[in-house]
C-alpha positions as CSV (number, residue, x, y, z in Angstrom):
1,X,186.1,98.5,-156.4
2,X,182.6,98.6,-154.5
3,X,183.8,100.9,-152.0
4,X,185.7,103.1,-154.2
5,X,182.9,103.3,-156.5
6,X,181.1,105.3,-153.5
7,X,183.5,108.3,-153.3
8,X,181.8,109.1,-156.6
9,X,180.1,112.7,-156.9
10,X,176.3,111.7,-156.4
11,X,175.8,114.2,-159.1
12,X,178.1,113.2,-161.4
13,X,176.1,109.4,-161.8
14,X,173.6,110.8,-164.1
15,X,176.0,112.1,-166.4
16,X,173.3,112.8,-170.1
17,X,175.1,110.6,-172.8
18,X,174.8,112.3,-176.4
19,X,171.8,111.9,-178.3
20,X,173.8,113.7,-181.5
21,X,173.6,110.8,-184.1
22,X,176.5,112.1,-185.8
23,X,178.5,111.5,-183.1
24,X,177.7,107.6,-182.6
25,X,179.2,105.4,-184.8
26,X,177.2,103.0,-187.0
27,X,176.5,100.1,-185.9
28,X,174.3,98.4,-189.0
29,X,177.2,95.6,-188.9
30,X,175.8,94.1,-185.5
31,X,172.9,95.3,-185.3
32,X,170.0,93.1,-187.0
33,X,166.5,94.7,-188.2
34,X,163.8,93.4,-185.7
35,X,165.5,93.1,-182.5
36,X,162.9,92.7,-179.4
37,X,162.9,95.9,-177.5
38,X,164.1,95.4,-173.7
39,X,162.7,98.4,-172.6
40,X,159.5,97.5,-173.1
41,X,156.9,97.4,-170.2
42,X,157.0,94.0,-168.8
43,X,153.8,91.7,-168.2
44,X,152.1,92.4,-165.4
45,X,151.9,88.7,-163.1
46,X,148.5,86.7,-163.2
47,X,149.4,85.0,-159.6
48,X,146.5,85.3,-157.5
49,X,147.4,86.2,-154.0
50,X,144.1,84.7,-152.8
51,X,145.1,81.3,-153.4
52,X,145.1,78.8,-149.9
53,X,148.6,78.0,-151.1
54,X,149.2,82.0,-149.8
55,X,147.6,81.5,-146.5
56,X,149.3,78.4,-145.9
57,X,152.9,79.8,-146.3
58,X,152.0,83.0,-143.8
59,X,150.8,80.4,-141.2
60,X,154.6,78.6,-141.6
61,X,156.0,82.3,-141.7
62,X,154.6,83.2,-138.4
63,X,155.7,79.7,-136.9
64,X,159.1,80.8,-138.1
65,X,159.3,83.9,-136.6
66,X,158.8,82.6,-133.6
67,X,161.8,80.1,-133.7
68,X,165.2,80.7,-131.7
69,X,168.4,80.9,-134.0
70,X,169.5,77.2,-131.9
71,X,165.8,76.0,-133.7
72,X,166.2,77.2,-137.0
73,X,169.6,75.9,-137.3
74,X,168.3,73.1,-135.9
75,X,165.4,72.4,-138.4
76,X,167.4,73.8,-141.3
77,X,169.9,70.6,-140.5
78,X,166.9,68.5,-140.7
79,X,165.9,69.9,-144.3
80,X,169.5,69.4,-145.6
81,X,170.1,73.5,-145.7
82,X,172.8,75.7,-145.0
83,X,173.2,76.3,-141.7
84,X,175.5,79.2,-141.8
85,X,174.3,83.5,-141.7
86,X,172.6,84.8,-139.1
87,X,169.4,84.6,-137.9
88,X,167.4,86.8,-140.5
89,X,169.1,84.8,-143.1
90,X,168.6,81.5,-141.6
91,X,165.1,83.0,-140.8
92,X,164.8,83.8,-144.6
93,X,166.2,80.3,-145.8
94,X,163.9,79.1,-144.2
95,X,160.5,80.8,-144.9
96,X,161.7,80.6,-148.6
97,X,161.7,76.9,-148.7
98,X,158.8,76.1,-147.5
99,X,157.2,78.6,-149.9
100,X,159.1,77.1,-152.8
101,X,158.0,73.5,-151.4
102,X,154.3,74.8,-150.9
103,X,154.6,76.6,-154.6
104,X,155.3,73.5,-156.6
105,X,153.0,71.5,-154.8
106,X,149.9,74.4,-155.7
107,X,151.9,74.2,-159.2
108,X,151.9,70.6,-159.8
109,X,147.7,70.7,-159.2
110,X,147.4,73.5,-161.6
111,X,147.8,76.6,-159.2
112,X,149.8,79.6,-159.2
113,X,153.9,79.8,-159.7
114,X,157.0,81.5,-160.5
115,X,159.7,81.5,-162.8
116,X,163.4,82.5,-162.9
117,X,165.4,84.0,-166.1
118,X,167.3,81.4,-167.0
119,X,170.3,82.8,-166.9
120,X,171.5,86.3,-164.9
121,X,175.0,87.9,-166.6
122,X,177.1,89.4,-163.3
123,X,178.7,92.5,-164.4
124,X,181.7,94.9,-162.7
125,X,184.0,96.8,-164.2
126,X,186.8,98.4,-162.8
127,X,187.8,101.7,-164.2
128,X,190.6,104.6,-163.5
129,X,190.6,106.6,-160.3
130,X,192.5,108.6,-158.4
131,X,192.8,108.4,-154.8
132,X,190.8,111.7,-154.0
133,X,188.7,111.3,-157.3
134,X,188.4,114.9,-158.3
135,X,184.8,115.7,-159.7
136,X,186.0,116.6,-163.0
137,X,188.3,113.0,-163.4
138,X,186.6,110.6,-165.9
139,X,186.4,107.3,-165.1
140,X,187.3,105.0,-168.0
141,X,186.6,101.2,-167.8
142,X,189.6,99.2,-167.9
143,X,188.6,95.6,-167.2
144,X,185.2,94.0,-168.5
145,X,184.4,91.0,-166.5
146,X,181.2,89.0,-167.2
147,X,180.3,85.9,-165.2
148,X,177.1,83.5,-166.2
149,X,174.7,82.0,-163.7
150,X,172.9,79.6,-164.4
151,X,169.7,80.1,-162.4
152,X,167.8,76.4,-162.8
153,X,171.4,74.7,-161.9
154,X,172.4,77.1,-159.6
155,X,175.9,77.4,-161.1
156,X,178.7,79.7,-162.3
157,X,178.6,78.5,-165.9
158,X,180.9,81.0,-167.6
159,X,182.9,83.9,-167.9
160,X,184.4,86.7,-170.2
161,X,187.1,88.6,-169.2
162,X,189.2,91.6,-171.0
163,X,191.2,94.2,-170.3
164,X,190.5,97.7,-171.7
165,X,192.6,100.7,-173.2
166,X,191.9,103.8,-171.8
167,X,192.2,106.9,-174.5
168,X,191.5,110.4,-172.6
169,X,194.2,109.2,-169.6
170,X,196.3,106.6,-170.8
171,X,198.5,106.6,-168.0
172,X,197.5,104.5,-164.9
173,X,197.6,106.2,-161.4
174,X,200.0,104.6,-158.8
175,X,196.6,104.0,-156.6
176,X,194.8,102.8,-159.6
177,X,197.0,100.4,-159.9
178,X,197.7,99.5,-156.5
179,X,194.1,99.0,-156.1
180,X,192.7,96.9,-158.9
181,X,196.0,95.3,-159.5
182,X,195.6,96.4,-163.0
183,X,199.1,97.4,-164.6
184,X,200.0,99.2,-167.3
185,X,201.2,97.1,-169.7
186,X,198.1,95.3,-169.5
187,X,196.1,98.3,-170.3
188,X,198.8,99.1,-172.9
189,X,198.2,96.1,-174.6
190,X,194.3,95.6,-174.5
191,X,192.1,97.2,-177.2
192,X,189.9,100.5,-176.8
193,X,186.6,100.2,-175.2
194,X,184.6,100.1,-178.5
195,X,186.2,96.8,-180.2
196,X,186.2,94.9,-176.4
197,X,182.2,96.3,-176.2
198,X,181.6,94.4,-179.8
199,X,183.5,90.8,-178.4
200,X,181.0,91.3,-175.4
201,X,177.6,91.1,-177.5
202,X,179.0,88.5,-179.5
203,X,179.9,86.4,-176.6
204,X,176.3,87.2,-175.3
205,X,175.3,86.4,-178.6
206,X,177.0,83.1,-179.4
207,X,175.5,82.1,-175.9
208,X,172.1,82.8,-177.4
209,X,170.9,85.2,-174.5
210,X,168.0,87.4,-175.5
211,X,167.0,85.3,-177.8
212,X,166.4,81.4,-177.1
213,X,167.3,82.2,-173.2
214,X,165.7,84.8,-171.0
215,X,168.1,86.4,-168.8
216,X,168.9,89.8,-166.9
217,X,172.4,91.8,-166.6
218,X,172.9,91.8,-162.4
219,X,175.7,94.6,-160.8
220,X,176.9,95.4,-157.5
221,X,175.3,99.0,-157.1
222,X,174.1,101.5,-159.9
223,X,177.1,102.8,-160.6
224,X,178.4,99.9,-163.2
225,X,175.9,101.0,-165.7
226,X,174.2,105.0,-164.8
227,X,178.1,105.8,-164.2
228,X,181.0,103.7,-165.5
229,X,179.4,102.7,-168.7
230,X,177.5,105.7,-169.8
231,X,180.6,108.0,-169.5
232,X,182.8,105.1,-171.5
233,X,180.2,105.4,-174.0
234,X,180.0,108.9,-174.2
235,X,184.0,109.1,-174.4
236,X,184.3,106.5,-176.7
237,X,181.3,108.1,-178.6
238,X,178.8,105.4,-178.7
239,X,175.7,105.1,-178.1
240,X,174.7,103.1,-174.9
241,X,174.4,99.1,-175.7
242,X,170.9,98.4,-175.3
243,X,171.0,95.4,-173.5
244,X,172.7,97.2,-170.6
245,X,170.1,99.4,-170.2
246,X,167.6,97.2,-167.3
247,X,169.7,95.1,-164.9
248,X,169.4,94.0,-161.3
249,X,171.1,95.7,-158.3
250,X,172.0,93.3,-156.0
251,X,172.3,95.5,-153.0
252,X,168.4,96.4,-153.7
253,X,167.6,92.8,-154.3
254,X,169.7,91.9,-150.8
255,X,168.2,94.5,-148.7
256,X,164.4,94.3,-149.5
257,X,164.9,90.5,-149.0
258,X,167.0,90.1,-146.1
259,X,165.1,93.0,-144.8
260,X,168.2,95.2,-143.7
261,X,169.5,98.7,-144.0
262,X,171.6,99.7,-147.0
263,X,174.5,100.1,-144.8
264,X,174.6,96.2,-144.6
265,X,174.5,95.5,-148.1
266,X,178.3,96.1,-149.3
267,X,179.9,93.1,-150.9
268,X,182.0,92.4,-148.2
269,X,179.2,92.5,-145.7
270,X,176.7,91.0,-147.9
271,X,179.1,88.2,-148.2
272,X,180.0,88.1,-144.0
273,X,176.4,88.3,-143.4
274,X,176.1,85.1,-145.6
275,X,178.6,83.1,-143.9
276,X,180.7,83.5,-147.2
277,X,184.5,84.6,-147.6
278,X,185.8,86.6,-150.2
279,X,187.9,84.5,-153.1
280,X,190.4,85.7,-154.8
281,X,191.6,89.6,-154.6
282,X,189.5,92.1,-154.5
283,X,188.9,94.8,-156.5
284,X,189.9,92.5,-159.1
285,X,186.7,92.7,-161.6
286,X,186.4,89.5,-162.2
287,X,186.8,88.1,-159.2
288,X,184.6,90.7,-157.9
289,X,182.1,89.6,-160.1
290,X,182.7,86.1,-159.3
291,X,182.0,86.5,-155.6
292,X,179.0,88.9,-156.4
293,X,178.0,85.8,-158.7
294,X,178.2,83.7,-155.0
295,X,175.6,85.9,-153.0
296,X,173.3,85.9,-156.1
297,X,173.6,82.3,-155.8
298,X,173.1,82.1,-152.3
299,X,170.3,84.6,-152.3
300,X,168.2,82.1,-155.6
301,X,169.0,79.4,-152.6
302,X,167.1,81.0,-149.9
303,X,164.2,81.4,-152.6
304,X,165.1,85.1,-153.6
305,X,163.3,85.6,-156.9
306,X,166.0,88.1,-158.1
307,X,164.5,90.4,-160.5
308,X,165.4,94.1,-162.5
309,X,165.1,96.8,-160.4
310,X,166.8,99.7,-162.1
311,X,167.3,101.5,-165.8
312,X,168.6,104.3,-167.2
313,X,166.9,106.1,-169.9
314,X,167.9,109.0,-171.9
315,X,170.8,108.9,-169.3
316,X,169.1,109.1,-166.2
317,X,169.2,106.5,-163.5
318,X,165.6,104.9,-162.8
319,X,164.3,102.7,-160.2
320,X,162.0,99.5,-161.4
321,X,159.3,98.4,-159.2
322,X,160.9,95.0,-158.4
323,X,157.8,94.1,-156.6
324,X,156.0,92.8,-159.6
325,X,156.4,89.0,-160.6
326,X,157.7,89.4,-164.4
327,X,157.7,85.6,-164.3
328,X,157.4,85.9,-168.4
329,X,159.5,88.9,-168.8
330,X,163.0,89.1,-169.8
331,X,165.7,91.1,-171.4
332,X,166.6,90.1,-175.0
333,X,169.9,91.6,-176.5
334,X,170.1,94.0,-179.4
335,X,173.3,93.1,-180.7
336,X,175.1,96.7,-180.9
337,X,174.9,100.4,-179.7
338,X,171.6,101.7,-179.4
């Protein structure tokens, strides 16, 4: 749905989600005393950029930079590393593992590091539309697909998929349907957004993310959580979960790494640009999320230390400084609507 999702009204994706507490319903049942606040500032990195280690990997990046594409396929075969993408992604694959290798050699005699979260939760829903998508239509979520990385294994670990029944329009649109693949009798049959919403935290929960593991929510764009989720939340009249409101926009994350314009950084192209293919049909939101899952994996390969960029607060979409190591940070879950 990642193209569909930008025929959205730019000024409809910060749509203010009720702060009326009479209007959220209570959530004491999920919700424990003492949670850890995600939206807390995170710890500011004590790597030292002055370290040899530092001078050391710019020498190898300047080396690299000066290879052909023939050459850095060529040494890349020699490593044991994927060959495929173009150059700037070979160039990439390559300057990131020699600055992994260089890292856990200045780590193993006490110098400075990095860590991942241990796991990152891929996210993207698909929701009704219409085929002009009228600025007044609200979108409703109708499929919630979660897929698990593991980032230490480098592996699709799980999933969570369900279907969603949508209340304000019931009834499917022919191109709705056509498009996601969704029908209407699956939509018929699912449960309304708030009861799916409480199987999702405890499925985070029973997984023990946000609180023995450190991990981050990841989407394909900002609309899956400033858009899609905060006007579910307002229709179902909820308050927004809490541990939806940081996560990691991979088209960010692929852009400032690759170093290329946003116009590059659709799924499809992000996946071309790769050498990936899609699998499975798209604009289905799990498989979506699966093949978003494969460039998140692809980019941790290449030595992308994929971090939150984006938040919403009080409704508002907000951009993170993704610059800054949060090597000890993370992103527990409050179990409930906050």
């Amino acid at each position: 749905m990642d193209e569909h999702k930008e025929n959205i009204h730019a000024e409809d994706v910060n749509v203010k989600m009720s702060n009326t507490r009479e209007e959220a319903k209570p959530c004491s049942r999920i919700c424990p005393a003492g949670e850890p606040d995600p939206q807390g500032s995170p710890p500011q990195s004590n790597s030292d950029f002055s370290h040899p280690v530092y001078k050391e990997i710019a020498l190898a990046n300047g080396h690299i930079n000066r290879m052909s594409k023939d050459e850095l396929r060529i040494k890349l075969a020699e490593l044991h590393l994927d060959t495929r993408g173009v150059k700037d992604v070979m160039k990439k694959r390559l300057k990131s593992h020699y600055k992994k290798q260089k890292l856990m050699q200045s780590a193993a005699e006490g110098g400075p590091t990095d860590t991942y979260y241990h796991y990152i939760c891929v996210v993207d829903f698909e929701a009704t539309c219409e085929e002009d998508n009228p600025s007044d239509f609200h979108h409703e979520i109708i499929e919630f697909p979660m897929v698990l990385i593991n980032t230490h294994t480098l592996e699709i670990v799980d999933s969570f998929q369900e279907y969603v029944k949508p209340e304000l329009n019931p009834q499917l649109s022919d191109f709705c349907v056509k498009l996601t693949g969704i029908t209407q009798k699956m939509v018929d049959e699912a449960d309304p957004f708030p009861d799916v919403l409480q199987r999702v935290v405890a499925w985070l929960q029973e997984r023990e993310l946000g609180t023995k593991y450190k991990y981050a929510i990841l989407t394909d764009g900002a609309w899956d959580m400033s858009k899609f989720l905060n006007i579910q939340c307002r229709l179902s009249r909820i308050r927004y979960p809490q541990f939806a409101k940081k996560w990691i926009n991979i088209r960010k994350s692929y852009g400032n790494f690759y170093k290329v314009p946003r116009t590059q950084t659709k799924l499809s192209t992000m996946l071309e640009k790769l050498g990936l293919k899609y699998e499975g049909r798209p604009h289905s939101g799990l498989d979506d999320s699966r093949n978003i899952a494969r460039i998140a994996l692809r980019m941790l390969q290449d030595g992308c230390q994929l971090r939150v960029n984006e938040r919403i607060h009080a409704g508002q979409l907000l951009s993170i400084n993704s610059s800054l190591k949060l090597g000890g940070s993370w992103v527990p879950l409050v179990f409930g609507f906050v």
